[in-house]
Residue, then its C-alpha position, 0 to 999 in steps of 0.5 A: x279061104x276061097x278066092x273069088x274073082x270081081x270086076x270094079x263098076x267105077x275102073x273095070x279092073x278085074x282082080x281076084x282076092x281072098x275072102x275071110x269069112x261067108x259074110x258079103x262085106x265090101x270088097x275094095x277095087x285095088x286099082x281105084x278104091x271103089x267099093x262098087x265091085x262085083x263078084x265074077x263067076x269062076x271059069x274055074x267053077x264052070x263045068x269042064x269043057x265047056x268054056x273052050x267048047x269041048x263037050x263029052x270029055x270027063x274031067x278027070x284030075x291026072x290022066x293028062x288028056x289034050x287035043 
């Protein structure tokens, strides 16, 4: 079960939910109750570095790299 990030088009809350099955339901604002949401791209599922501007660093699991 993946969890998946939405932004609401009526409040602008941003919240994450999981999602039971592939098919593309109604995902439901927690804030307002809108069902006028949008699915949000992951930073999770951006490459690695990118989102804080660091480039040619591999993305290891473990190694424990920082700068």
């Amino acid at each position: 079960m993946p969890i998946f990030e939405y932004r609401c088009s009526e409040c602008g809350e941003k919240f994450e939910t999981l999602v039971y099955s592939s098919s593309e339901e109604s995902i439901e604002c927690p804030a307002c109750g809108s069902i006028q949401t949008e699915k949000q791209l992951s930073l999770f599922a951006s490459s690695c570095g990118e989102a804080k501007g660091v480039s040619n660093r591999s993305c290891g699991s473990g190694g424990g790299y920082f700068t």
